[in-house]
C-alpha positions, -999 to 999 in steps of 0.1 A, spaced: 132 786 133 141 753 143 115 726 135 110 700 161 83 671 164 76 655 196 71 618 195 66 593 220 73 557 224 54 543 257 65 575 273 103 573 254 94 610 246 120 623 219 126 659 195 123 646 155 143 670 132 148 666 97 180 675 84 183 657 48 197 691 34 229 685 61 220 721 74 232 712 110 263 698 120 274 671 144 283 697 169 251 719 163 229 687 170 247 680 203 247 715 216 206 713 207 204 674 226 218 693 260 196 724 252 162 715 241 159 686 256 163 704 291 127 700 304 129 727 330 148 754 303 133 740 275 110 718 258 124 686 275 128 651 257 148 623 264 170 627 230 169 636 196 161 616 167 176 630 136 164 618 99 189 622 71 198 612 39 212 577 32 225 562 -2 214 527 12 182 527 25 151 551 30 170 575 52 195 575 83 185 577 118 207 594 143 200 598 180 218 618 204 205 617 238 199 643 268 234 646 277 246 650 238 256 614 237 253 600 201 238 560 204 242 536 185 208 529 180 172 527 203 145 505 198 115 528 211 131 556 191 133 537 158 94 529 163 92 569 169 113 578 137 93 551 116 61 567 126 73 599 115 94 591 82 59 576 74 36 604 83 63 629 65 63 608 30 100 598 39 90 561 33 63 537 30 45 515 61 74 494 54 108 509 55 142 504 62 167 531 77 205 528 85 214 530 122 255 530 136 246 494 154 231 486 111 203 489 92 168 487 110 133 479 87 98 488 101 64 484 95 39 510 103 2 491 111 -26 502 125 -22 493 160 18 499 166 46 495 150 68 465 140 107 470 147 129 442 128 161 442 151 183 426 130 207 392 143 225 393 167 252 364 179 245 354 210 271 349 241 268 322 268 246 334 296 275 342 325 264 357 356 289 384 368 283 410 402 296 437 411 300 455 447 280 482 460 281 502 494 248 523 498 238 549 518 234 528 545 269 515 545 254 482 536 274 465 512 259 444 484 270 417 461 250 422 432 249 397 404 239 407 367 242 395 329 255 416 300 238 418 265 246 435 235 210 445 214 228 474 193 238 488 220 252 476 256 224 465 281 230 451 318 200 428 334 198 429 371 175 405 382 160 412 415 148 382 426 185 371 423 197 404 436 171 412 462 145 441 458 159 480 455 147 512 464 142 534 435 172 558 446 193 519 450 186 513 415 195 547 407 228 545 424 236 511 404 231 526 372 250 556 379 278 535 391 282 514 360 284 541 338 317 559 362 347 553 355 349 541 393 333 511 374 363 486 375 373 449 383 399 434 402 427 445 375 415 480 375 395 480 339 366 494 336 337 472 332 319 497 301 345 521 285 314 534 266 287 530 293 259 509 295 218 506 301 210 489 332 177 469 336 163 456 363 141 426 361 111 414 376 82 393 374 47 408 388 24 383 405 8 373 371 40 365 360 47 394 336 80 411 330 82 441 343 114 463 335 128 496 342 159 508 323 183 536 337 193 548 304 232 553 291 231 590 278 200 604 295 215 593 327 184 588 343 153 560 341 133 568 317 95 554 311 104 530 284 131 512 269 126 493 238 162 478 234 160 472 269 129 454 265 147 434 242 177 424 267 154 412 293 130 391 270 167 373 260 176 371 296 140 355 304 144 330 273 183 323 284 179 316 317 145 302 321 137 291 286 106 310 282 88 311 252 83 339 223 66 365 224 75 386 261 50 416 269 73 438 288 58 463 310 79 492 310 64 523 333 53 539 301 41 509 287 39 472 272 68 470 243 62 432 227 93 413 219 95 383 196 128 361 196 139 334 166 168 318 181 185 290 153 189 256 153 221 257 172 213 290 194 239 310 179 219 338 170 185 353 176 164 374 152 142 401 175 114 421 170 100 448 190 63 458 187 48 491 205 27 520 200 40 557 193 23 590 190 28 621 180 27 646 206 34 683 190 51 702 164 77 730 182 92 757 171 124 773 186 140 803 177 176 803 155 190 828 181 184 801 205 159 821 232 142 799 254 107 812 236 95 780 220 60 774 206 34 744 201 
């Protein structure tokens, strides 16, 4: 039997599987990402995280998402792996755990749990667009900003872009990730894809975000590196102050920037609850039987 648990991270909902003994492959883990996480064959999750062994830190953290897409790294997913590698005995409340965009630490408390991003070097604030021709033969010039939190993240901000229809925001996303992506030489804008954001304040001035993810290729209910880009676009561009409560649809993720003296770099933190949801069970044979 293949052991799964089922965490979620404001509704980031992912499969944890433990594989410190190396017993599944990098090919095994991918085939299982496309298959399990198949909510109308299968269990359904938006990746999975996988815990193994690391000569550096606690243990390694892989993910590979919905569409068997390893990522570099993913902030509500890291809050979900921290919650488990402490409920398991893997580490302590406070832990740190190698990641392919470095290593992460955490702290498990009693309300949430603390994500320490790392540093990242920051990049002037450029606004670029791209065109768009929807549906309704309406073409758009729509303006966005690039970050890189670990992994690639665009902000569309739609007071600057003008509001969206879910299925227009959809379309966006999906369109940055093709390889019909390209500029004016013909390169395309994200050889490896990217995570689109769009941006928003409510009427009490909150952020609110929703992030069609790169590798689930879909929105999903929360997006904790995602959180992260917007809270930097917010700070960049309108030199808001730390912390940002980002309402996501599954949830508030807290982000906390440090920016130096000569805003270089920014430290970032990323606060948020996660839960466990269910222990599964799937057969070796790989029968769509699974049990909770």
């Amino acid at each position: 039997m293949i052991k799964y648990v089922k965490i979620d991270g404001n509704g980031n909902h992912f499969l944890v599987l433990d594989n410190r003994k190396g017993q599944y492959l990098e090919s095994d883990m991918r085939e299982m990402a496309v298959r399990d996480c198949n909510v109308k064959t299968s269990v359904g999750g938006d990746g999975i995280l996988v815990v193994e062994s690391s000569s550096i830190s606690d243990f390694k953290m892989r993910i590979f998402n919905s569409n068997g897409f390893e990522g570099e790294m993913c902030g509500n997913g890291a809050r979900c792996i921290a919650l488990y590698a402490y409920r398991e005995g893997i580490a302590g409340r406070n832990m740190c755990f190698e990641t392919l965009a470095g290593v992460i630490k955490a702290e498990v408390k009693q309300n949430g749990i603390v994500i320490s991003m790392g540093r990242i070097q920051l990049e002037p604030l450029v606004e670029r667009e791209i065109l768009m021709t929807f549906e309704s033969r309406k073409t758009r010039k729509i303006p966005y900003y690039y970050f890189k939190v670990g992994v690639p993240h665009v902000v569309i901000d739609e007071s600057e872009a003008g509001g969206f229809t879910l299925e227009e925001r959809r379309a966006i996303g999906c369109h940055l990730n093709s390889e019909f992506a390209v500029d004016e030489l013909g390169n395309r804008f994200f050889e490896l894809g990217t995570n689109v954001n769009f941006f928003a304040r409510n009427n009490e001035g909150q952020i609110e975000a929703i992030t069609y993810e790169r590798g689930v290729d879909d929105f999903t209910d929360s997006c904790g590196t995602g959180s992260c880009a917007c809270a930097l676009y917010d700070a960049m561009k309108r030199k808001s102050k730390s912390p940002f409560a980002v309402q996501n649809p599954g949830g508030v993720n807290t982000v906390y920037l440090d920016f130096s003296e000569d805003q270089q770099f920014c430290t970032l933190r990323l606060e948020g609850e996660a839960h466990y949801r269910a222990d599964i069970y799937i057969k070796e044979d790989y029968l769509t039987d699974w049990y909770l």
